[in-house]
C-alpha positions as CSV (number, residue, x, y, z in Angstrom):
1,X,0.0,0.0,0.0
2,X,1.4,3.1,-1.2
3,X,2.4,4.9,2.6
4,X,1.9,8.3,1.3
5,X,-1.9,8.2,0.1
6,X,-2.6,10.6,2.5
7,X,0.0,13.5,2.0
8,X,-1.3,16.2,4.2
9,X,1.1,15.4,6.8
10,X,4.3,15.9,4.6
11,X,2.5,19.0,3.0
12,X,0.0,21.5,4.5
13,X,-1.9,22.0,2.5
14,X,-4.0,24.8,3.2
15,X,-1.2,26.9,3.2
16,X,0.4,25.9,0.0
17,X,0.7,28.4,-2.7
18,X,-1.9,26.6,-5.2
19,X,-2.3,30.0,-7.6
20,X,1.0,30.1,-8.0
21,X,1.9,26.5,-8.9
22,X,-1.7,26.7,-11.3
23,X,-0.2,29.6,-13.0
24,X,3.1,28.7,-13.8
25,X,1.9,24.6,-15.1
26,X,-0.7,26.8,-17.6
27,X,2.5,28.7,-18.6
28,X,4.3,25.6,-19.9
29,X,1.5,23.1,-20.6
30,X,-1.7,24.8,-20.9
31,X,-1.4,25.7,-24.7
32,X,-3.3,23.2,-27.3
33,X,-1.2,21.3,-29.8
34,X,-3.8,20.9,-32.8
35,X,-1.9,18.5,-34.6
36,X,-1.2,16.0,-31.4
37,X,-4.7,16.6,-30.7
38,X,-5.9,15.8,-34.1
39,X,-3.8,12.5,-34.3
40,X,-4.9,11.1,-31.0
41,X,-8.4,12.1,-32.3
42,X,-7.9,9.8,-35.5
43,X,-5.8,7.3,-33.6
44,X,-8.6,6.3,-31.4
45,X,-11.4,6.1,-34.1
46,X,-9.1,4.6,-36.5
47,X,-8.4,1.7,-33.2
48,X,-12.6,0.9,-33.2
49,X,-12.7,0.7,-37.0
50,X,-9.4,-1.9,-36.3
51,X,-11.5,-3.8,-34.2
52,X,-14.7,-4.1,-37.0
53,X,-12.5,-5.5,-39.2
54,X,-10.5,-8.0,-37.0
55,X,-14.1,-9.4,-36.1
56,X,-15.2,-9.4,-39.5
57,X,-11.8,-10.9,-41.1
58,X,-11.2,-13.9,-38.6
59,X,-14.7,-14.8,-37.9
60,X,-13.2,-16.6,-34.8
61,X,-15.2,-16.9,-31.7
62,X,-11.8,-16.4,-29.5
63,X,-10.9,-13.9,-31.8
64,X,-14.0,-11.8,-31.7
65,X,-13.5,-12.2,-27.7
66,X,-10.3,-10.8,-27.4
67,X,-10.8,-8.0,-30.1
68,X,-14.0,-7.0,-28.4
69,X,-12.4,-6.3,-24.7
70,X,-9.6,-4.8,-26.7
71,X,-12.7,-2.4,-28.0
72,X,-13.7,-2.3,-24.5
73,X,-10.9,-0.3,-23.3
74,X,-10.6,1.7,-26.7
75,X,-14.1,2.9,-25.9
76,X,-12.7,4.4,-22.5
77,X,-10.4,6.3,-24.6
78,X,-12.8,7.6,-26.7
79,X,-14.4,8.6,-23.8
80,X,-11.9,11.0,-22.9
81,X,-12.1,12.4,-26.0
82,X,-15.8,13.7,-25.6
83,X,-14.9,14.6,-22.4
84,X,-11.7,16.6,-22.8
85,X,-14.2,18.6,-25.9
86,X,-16.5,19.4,-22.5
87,X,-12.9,21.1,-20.8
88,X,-12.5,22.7,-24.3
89,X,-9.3,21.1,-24.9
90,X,-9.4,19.5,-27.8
91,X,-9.0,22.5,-30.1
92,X,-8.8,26.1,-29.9
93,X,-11.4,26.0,-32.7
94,X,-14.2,25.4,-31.2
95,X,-16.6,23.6,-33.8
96,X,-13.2,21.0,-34.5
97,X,-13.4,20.7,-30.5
98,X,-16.9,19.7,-30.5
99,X,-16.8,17.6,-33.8
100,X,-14.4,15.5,-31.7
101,X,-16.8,15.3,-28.9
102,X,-19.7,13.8,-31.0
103,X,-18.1,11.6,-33.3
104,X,-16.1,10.1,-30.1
105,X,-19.8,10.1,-27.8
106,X,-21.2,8.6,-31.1
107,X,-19.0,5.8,-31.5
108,X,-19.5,5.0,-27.5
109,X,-22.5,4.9,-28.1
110,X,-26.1,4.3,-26.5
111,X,-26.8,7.9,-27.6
112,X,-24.9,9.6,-24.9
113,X,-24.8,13.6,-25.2
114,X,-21.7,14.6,-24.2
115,X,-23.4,18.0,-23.4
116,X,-25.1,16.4,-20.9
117,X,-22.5,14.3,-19.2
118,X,-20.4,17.9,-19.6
119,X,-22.9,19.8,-17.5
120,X,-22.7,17.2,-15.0
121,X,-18.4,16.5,-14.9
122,X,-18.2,20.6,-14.4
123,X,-20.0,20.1,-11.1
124,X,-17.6,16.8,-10.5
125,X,-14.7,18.9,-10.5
126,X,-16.1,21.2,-7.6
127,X,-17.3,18.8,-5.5
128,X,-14.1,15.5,-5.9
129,X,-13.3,14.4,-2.6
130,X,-16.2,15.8,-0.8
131,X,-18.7,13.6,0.9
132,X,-21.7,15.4,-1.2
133,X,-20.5,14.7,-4.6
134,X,-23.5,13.6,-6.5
135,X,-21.6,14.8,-9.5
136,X,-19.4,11.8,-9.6
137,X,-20.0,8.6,-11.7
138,X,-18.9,6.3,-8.6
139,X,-19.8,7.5,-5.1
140,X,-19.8,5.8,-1.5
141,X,-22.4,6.6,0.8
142,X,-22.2,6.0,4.7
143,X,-23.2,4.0,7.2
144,X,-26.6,5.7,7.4
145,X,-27.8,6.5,4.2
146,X,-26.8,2.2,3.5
147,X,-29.0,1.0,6.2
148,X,-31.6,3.2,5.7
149,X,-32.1,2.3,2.0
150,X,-34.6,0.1,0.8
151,X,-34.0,-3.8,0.4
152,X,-33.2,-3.8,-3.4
153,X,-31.2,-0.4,-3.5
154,X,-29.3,-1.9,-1.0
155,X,-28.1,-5.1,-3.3
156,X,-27.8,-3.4,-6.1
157,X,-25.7,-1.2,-4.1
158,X,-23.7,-4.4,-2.6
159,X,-23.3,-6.1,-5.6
160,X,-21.3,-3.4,-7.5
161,X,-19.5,-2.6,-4.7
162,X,-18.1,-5.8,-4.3
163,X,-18.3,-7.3,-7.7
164,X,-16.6,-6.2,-10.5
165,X,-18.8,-7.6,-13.0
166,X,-21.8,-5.9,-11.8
167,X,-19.8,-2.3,-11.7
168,X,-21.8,-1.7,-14.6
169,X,-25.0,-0.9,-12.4
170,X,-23.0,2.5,-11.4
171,X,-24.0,3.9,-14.5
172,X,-27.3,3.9,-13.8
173,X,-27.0,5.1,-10.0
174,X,-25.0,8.2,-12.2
175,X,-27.9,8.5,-14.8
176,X,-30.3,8.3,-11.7
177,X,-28.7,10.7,-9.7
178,X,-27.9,13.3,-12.8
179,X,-29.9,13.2,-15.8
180,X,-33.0,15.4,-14.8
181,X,-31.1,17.9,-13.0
182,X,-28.8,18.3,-15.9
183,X,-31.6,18.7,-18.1
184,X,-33.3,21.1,-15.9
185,X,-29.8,23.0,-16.4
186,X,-29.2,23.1,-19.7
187,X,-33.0,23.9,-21.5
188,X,-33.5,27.0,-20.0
189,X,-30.5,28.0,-22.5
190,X,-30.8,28.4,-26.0
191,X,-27.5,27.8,-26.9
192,X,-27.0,24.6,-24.6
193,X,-30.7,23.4,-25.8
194,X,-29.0,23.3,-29.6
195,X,-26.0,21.7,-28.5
196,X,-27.8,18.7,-26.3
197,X,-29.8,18.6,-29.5
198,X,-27.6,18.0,-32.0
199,X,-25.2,15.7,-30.0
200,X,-28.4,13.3,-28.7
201,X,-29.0,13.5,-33.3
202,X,-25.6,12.2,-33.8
203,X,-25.1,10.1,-31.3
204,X,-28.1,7.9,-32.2
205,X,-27.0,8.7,-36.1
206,X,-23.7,6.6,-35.1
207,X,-25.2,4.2,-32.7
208,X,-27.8,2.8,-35.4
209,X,-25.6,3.1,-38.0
210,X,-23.4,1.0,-36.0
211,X,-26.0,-1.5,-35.0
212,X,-27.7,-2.1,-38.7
213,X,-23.8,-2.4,-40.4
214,X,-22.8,-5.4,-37.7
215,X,-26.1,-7.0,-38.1
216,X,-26.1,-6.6,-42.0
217,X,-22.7,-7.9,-42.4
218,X,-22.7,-10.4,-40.0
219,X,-25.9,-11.0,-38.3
220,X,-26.2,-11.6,-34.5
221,X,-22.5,-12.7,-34.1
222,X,-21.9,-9.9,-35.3
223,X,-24.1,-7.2,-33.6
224,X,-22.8,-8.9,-30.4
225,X,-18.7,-8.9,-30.5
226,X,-18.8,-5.7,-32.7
227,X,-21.3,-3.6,-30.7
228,X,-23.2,-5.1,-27.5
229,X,-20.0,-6.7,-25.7
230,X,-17.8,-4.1,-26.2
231,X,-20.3,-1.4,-25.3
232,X,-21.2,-3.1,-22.1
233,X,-17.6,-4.1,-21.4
234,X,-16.9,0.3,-21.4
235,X,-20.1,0.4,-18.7
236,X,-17.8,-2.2,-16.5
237,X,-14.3,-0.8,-16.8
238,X,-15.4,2.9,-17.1
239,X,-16.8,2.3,-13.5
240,X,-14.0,0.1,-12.1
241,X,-11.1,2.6,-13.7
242,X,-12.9,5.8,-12.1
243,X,-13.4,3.8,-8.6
244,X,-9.9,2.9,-8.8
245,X,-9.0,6.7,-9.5
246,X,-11.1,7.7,-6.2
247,X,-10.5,5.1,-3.7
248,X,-8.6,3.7,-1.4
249,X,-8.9,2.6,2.3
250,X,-6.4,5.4,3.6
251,X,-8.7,8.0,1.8
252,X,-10.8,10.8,4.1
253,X,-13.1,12.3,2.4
254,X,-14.1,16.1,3.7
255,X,-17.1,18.0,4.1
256,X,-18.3,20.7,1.7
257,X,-17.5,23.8,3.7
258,X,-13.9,23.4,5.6
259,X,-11.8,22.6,2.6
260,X,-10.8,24.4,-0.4
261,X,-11.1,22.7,-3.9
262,X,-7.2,22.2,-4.7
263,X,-7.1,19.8,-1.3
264,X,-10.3,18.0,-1.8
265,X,-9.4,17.3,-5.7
266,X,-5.8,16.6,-4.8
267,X,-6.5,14.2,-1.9
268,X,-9.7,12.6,-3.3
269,X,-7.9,11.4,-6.6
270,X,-5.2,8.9,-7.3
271,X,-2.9,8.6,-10.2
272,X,-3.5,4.6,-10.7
273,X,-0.2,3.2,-13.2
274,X,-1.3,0.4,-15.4
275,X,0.5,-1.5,-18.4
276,X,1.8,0.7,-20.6
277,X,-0.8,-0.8,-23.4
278,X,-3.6,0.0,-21.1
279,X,-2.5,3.2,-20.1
280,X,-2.3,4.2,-24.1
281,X,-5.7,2.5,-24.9
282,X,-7.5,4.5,-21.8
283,X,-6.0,7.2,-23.4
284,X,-4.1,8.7,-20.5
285,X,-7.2,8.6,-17.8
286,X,-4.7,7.9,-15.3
287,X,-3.4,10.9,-15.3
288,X,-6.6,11.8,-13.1
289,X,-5.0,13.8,-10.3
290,X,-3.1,16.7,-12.4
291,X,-6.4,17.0,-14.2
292,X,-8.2,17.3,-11.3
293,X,-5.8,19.9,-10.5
294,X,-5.6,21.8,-13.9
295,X,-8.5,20.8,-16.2
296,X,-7.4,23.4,-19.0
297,X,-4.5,21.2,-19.4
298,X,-4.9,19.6,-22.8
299,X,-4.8,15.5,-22.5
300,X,-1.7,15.2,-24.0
301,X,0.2,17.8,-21.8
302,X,-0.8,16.0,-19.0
303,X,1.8,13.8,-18.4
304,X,4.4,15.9,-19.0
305,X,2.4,18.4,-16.2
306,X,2.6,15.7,-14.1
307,X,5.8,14.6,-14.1
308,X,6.7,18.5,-13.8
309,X,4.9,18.4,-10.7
310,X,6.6,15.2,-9.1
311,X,10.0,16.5,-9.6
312,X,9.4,19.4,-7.6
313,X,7.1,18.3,-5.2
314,X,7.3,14.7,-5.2
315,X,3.9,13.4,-2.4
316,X,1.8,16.5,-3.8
317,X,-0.3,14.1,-6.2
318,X,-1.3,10.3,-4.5
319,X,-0.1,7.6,-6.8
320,X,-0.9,3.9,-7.1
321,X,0.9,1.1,-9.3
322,X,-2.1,-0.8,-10.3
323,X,-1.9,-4.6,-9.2
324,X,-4.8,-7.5,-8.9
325,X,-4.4,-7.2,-5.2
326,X,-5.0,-3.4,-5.3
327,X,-8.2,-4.2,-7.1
328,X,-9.3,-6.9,-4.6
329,X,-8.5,-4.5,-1.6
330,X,-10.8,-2.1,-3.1
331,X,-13.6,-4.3,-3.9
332,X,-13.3,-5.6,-0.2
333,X,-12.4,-2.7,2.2
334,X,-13.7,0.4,0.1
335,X,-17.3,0.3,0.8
336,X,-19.7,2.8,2.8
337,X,-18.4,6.1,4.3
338,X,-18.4,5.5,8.4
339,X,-20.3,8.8,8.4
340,X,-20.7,12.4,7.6
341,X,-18.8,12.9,10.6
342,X,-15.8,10.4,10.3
343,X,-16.1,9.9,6.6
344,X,-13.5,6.9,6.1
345,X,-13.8,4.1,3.8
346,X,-15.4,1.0,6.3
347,X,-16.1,-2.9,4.9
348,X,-19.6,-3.7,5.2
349,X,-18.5,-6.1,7.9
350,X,-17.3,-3.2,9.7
351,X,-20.3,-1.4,9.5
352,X,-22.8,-4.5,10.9
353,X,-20.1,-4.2,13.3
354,X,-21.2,-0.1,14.1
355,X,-24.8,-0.8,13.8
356,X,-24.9,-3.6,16.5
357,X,-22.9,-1.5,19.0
358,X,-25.3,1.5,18.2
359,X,-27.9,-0.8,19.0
360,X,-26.3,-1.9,22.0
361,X,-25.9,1.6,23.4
362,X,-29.6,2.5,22.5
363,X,-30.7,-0.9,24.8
364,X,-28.6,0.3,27.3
């Protein structure tokens, strides 16, 4: 376990000089490079187009597998295409910036507006690493809130938070928690009103596009490896990736009024280091605390920002070498908040263990 999750005892952090170190990483990274941007852009549609024709070429069953996880985690990357066009960091020209944003949301797929998952991420980055952030596509919820849920929210809550093939269900505790108020943002304004429009257009375009080619060329097989399974395998490891990014069992998490935005998105982020092949088809989303710090930075300044960073102050950012046990420690340890008061990560064993000595004290 990396001993220096927590760095506010090597660094105070409410007194150190955030503005300045902000300033001076915009200075040196902050500026868009159109052409890297455009390339990574074409790289990572030109990658899902790969994986069509690998399925369609072979026509192997272990083939199609393999090629459709490897789809999985390209999706991811597209992902952060669409959302680095909601920071404005794709191009300086902003109709290139957001024709990046829907083609990338198109080819993910299931007619997501990236509009709409924009309006919500702004609010993420505001709120990371506070114990109100409704924002954020994974969240813990405490002791409390856990026990006084009904029966199914309950399991469904249980199951992804200790199952990694059910971290899919996050998505819709996200889409739950964020889709009307996003909506009830964004119509009131013309301009936002045209853009959720014409992203919701071309994102169903792409998806049915996608969906009648597969099954047209090669029927059910088809619509499966080339569109269903990789689509639902981005639900699971978009979930599992950002979880990974947020949480660990040495985290705090703060309240909403006694910390200042740098701390809470420094502290409630981790930089999680994967294999260098997964790192470049998640296109870079480990680099999650120095965006979290800087979110003008284009995507592929980041690591250079980062690195930056480290050399001068080397525990600022918490960093994570990803391993199976990581993952398992995580899925077993990282589960409710103990409460708005003390709000630590705590098993669920550990919180049966909280609720019979409450009950104890309330017999006694």
């Amino acid at each position: 376990m990396n001993k220096h999750i927590r760095n506010i005892e090597e660094y105070d952090l409410r007194n150190f000089t955030h503005e300045k170190l902000k300033h001076e990483l915009m200075l040196k990274f902050g500026e868009i490079d159109e052409k890297k941007s455009l390339i990574n852009f074409i790289a990572f549609v030109s990658q899902h187009i790969l994986g069509w024709l690998i399925i369609i070429y072979f026509n192997n069953i272990i083939v199609s597998l393999a090629t459709s996880i490897y789809m999985g985690f390209n999706l991811v990357g597209l992902f952060i295409v669409f959302h680095d066009a909601g920071h404005r960091t794709r191009s300086k020209n902003i109709k290139l910036n957001d024709f990046q944003g829907d083609i990338a949301a198109g080819l993910v797929g299931c007619g997501i507006s990236w509009v709409l998952a924009r309006e919500s991420h702004r609010k993420h980055h505001l709120d990371t690493g506070k114990i109100k952030d409704p924002t954020a596509l994974w969240l813990p919820v405490t002791v409390a809130e856990y026990s006084n849920a009904n029966r199914i929210s309950q399991l469904l809550y249980k199951l992804k938070m200790t199952n990694i093939f059910f971290s899919a269900l996050e998505f819709g505790s996200f889409a739950k928690r964020n889709i009307a108020n996003s909506l009830l943002d964004i119509f009131p304004k013309p301009k936002k009103r045209r853009e959720f429009i014409r992203t919701v257009i071309t994102g169903l375009s792409i998806s049915l596009l996608e969906i009648l080619l597969a099954y047209k060329i090669m029927g059910f097989y088809g619509l499966f490896f080339i569109y269903i399974l990789p689509k639902f395998l981005f639900l699971s490891f978009g979930p599992i990736l950002d979880r990974l990014n947020h949480a660990n069992p040495e985290m705090l998490f703060y309240d909403n009024d006694n910390w200042h935005t740098d701390e809470s998105n420094m502290q409630g982020t981790i930089r999680v280091e994967y294999h260098p092949i997964i790192n470049y088809l998640i296109n870079d989303m480990n680099e999650h605390s120095i965006h979290h710090y800087v979110p003008s930075i284009p995507g592929h300044n980041l690591r250079k920002a980062r690195l930056y960073v480290e050399e001068k102050y080397p525990l600022l950012f918490n960093k994570q070498k990803f391993s199976w046990s990581y993952l398992g420690q995580i899925y077993s340890q990282c589960h409710l908040l103990e409460s708005e008061n003390n709000p630590t990560f705590i098993s669920f064993q550990e919180s049966q263990e909280i609720l019979i000595e409450k009950d104890k004290l309330a017999i006694t």
